[in-house]
N, C-alpha and C positions, 0 to 999 in steps of 0.2 A: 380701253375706252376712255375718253375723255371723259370729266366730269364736273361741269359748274357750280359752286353754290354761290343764290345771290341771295341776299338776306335783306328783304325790305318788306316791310306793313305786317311782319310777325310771319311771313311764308320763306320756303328755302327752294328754291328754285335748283334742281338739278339735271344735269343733259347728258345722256348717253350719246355717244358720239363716235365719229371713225371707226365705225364698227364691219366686215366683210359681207356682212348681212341684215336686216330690218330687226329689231329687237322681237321677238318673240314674248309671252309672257311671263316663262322664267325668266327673261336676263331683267326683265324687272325685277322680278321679285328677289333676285342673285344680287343684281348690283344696287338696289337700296339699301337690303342687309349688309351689304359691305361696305359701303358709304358710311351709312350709320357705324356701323364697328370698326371703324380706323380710329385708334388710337391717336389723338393729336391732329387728326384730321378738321376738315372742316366742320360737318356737325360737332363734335368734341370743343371746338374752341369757339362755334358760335353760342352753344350752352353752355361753356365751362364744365363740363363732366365728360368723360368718358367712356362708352359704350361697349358690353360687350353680348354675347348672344343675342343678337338682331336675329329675330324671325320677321317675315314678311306672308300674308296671305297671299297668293298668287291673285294679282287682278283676273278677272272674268275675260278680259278682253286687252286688245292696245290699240282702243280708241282713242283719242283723247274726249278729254272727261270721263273714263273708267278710275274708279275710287278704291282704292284698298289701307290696308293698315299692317304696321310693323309695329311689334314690341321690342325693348329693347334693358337690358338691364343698367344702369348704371354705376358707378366705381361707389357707390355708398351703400349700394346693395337695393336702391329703389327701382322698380321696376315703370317705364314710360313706354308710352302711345304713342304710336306715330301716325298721322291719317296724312294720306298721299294720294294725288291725282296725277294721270295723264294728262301733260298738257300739252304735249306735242309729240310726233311720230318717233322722237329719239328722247323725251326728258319728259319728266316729274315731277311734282311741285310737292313739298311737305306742308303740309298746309296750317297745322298745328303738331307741338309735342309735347304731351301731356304726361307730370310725374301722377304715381298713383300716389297720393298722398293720404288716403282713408277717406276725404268727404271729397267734398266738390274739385272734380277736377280743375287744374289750374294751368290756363297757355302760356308756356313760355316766349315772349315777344322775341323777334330774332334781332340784333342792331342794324341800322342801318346801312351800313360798311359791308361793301360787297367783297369777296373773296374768292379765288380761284384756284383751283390743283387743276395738275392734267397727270391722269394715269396711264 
């Protein structure tokens, strides 16, 4: 599947794509977690950290605007948030990602600079 990330106003924009059939909502919940846990990949270098054990709650549906969220551990050992929407019939948007820091959660802003892999 292909997969985009655009990184503007603190969201990550990503698209399933080239796929033999309509995404279902495991290959969401399959392909954020693995998006999110590529090493060096694009979340990884839009955060500067590292990601591994990405779980994702399986969305309810593949609307768009169906909402769910992924945990994900990081290379320091902190544990983040990830809240994602559907935003089109093939792609996601991460909408924030959040480390657990003990108090008030904190959004990580994404840079402006967009970037793309195709898988």
């Amino acid at each position: 599947m292909k997969k985009t990330l655009i990184a503007a106003g603190g969201s990550l924009l990503l698209l399933l794509g080239a796929c033999s059939k309509d995404p279902d909502k495991t290959d969401f919940k399959k392909q954020t977690a693995d998006f999110i846990n590529k090493d060096d990949g694009d979340v990884s270098k839009t955060l500067n950290v590292n990601f591994s054990d990405a779980k994702c709650d399986e969305p309810a549906g593949t609307a768009v605007g169906t909402k769910y969220q992924c945990t994900a551990t990081g290379d320091d050992g902190s544990t983040w948030t990830f809240n994602v929407e559907i935003t089109s019939k093939n792609g996601f948007t991460v909408q924030d990602a959040n480390p657990d820091t003990g108090g008030a959660p904190t959004t990580v802003a994404a840079p402006d600079t967009p970037t793309t892999t195709t898988g």
